[in-house]
C-alpha positions as CSV (number, residue, x, y, z in Angstrom):
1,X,-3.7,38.4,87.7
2,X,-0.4,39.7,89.5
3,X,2.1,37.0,91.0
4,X,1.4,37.9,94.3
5,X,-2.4,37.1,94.3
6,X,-1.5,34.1,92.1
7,X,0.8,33.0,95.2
8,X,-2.1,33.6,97.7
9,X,-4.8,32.1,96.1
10,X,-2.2,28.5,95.8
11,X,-1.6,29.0,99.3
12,X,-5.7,29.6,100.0
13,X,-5.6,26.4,98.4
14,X,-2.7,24.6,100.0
15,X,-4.7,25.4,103.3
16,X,-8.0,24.4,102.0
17,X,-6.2,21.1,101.8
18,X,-5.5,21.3,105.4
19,X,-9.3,21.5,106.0
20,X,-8.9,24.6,106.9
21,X,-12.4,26.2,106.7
22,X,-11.0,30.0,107.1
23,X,-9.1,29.6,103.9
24,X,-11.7,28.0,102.1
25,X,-13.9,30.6,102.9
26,X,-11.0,33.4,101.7
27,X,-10.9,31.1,98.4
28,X,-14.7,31.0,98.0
29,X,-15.2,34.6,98.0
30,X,-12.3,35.2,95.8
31,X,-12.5,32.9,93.2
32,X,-16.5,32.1,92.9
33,X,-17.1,34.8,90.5
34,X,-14.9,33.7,88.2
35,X,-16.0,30.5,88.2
36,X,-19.4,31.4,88.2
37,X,-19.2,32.9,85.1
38,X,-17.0,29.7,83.1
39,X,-19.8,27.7,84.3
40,X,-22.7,30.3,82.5
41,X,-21.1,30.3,79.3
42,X,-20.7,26.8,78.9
43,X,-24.2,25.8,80.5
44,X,-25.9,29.2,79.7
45,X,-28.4,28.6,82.1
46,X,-28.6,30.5,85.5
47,X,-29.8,27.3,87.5
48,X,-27.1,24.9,86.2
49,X,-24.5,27.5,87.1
50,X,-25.5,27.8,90.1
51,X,-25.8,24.1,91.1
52,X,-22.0,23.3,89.1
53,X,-20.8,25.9,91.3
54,X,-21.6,24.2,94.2
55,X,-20.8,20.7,92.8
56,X,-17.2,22.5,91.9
57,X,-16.5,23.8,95.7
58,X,-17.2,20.4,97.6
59,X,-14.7,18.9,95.0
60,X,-12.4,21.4,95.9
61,X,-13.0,20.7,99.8
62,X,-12.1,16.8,98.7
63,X,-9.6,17.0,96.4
64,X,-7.8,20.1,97.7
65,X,-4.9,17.4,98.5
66,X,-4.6,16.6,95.2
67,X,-3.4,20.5,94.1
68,X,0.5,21.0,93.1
69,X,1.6,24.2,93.1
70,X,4.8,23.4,90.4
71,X,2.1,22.3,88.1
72,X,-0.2,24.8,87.5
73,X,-1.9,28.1,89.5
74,X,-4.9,27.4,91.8
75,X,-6.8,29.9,89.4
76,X,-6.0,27.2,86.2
77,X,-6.7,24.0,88.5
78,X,-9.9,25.6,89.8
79,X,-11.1,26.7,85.9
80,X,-10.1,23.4,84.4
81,X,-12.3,21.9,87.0
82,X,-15.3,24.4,86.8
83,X,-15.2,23.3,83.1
84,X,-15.1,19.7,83.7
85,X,-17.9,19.8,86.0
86,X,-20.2,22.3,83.3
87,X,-19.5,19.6,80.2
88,X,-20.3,16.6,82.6
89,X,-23.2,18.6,83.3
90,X,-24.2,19.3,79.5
91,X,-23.4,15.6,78.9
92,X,-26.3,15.1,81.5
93,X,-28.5,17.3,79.7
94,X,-27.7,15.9,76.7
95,X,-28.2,12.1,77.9
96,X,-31.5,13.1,79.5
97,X,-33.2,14.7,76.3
98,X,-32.1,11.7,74.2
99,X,-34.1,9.4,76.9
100,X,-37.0,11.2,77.5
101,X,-38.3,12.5,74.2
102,X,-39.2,11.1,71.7
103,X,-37.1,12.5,68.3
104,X,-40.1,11.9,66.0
105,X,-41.9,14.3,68.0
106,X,-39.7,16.8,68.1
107,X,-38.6,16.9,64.3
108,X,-40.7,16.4,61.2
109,X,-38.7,13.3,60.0
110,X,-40.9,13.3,56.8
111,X,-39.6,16.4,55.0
112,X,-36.2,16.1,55.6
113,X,-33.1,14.7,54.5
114,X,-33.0,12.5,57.6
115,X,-36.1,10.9,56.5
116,X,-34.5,8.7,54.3
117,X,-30.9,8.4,55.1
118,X,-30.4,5.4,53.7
119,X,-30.6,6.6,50.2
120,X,-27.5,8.1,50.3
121,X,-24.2,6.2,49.3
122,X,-22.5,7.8,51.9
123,X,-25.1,6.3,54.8
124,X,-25.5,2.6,53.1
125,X,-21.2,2.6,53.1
126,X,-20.9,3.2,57.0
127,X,-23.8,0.7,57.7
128,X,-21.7,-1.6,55.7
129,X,-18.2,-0.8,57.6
130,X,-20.2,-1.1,61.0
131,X,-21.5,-4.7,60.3
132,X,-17.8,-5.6,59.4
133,X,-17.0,-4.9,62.7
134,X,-17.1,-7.7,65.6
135,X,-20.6,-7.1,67.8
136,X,-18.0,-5.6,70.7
137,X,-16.5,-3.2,68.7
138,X,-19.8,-2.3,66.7
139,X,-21.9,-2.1,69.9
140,X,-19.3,0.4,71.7
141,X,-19.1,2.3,68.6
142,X,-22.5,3.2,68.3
143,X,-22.9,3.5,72.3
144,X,-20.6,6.2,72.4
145,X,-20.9,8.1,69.7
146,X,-24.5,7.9,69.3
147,X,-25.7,8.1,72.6
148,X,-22.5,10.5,73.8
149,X,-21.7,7.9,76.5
150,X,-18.2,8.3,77.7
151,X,-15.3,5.3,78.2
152,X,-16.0,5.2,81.7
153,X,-20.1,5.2,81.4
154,X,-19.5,2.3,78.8
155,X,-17.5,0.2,81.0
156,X,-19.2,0.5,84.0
157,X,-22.5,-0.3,82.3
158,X,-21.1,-3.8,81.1
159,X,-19.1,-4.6,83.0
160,X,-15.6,-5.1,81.6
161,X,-12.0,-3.0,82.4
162,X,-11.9,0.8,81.1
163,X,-8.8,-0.2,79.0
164,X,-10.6,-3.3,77.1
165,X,-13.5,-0.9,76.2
166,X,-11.0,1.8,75.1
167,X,-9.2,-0.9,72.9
168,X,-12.4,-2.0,71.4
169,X,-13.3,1.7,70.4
170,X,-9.9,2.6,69.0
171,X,-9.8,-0.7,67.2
172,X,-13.0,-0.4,65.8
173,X,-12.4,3.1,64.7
174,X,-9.0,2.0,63.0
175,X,-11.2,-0.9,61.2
176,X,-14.2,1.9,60.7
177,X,-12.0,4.6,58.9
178,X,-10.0,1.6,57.1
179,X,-13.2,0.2,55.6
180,X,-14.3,3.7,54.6
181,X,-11.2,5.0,52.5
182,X,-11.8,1.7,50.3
């Protein structure tokens, strides 16, 4: 992309913080391709794409404000939030299979490895390390990394400061990988 289009899409976007609607719309059609298609790689599904797309552009309209120029290009602000939008939204997928099916009927547990994972040294040694851990630590542990629930999600849902449960999953992982190299 040449400087001078780089200049007038930050400008675009300047305006667009202005409310102005005639520059959004310039921004739109110059910039919604582009996005389009960072949202269908990661989401790889027409629909999605589609709706992130739209999720991404009313951000924009919101947070236009919040745009500096000296910082980075309106084409790198507008990608790195068309990619934040499309993982939220695979988060979302990912959260809603792991609710609404059930595993066992979706994988034949039975002739698998997985069928009996506590056979294996490896498995019965992280059980152990987790049950060393206080309930806090333990219970945020497994929250986010085995439901994919992020920092945010977790805090919100019980109702304590994002920094306590960030401290509680980088102390528990410190305990976690300390227990594990013994």
């Amino acid at each position: 992309m040449q400087v001078a289009e780089q200049d007038e899409l930050n400008r675009l976007l300047q305006r667009t913080a202005q409310s102005d609607r005639a520059a959004f719309a310039e921004l739109y059609r110059r910039t919604a391709p582009k996005l389009f298609g960072v949202c269908l790689r990661l989401l790889r599904d027409r629909d999605d794409a589609e709706e992130v797309l739209q999720e991404i552009y009313v951000t924009v309209w919101r947070r236009a404000v919040s745009f500096d120029a000296s910082r980075a290009s309106a084409v790198a602000w507008l990608v790195a939030l068309s990619r934040n939008k499309a993982i939220d939204r695979l988060r979302q997928r990912r959260r809603a299979v792991l609710v609404s099916e059930d595993l066992d009927d979706i994988v034949d547990t039975a002739s698998t490895p997985v069928a009996e994972p506590d056979k294996t040294e490896d498995y019965r040694r992280l059980q152990r390390c987790l049950e060393a851990l206080d309930p806090q630590q333990q219970r945020s542990l497994r929250a986010a990394f085995f439901s994919g629930a992020t920092y945010s999600e977790l805090a919100t849902r019980w109702k304590i400061p994002l920094g306590t449960m960030k401290s509680w999953i980088r102390r528990g992982l410190i305990q976690l990988r300390k227990c594990l190299e013994q």
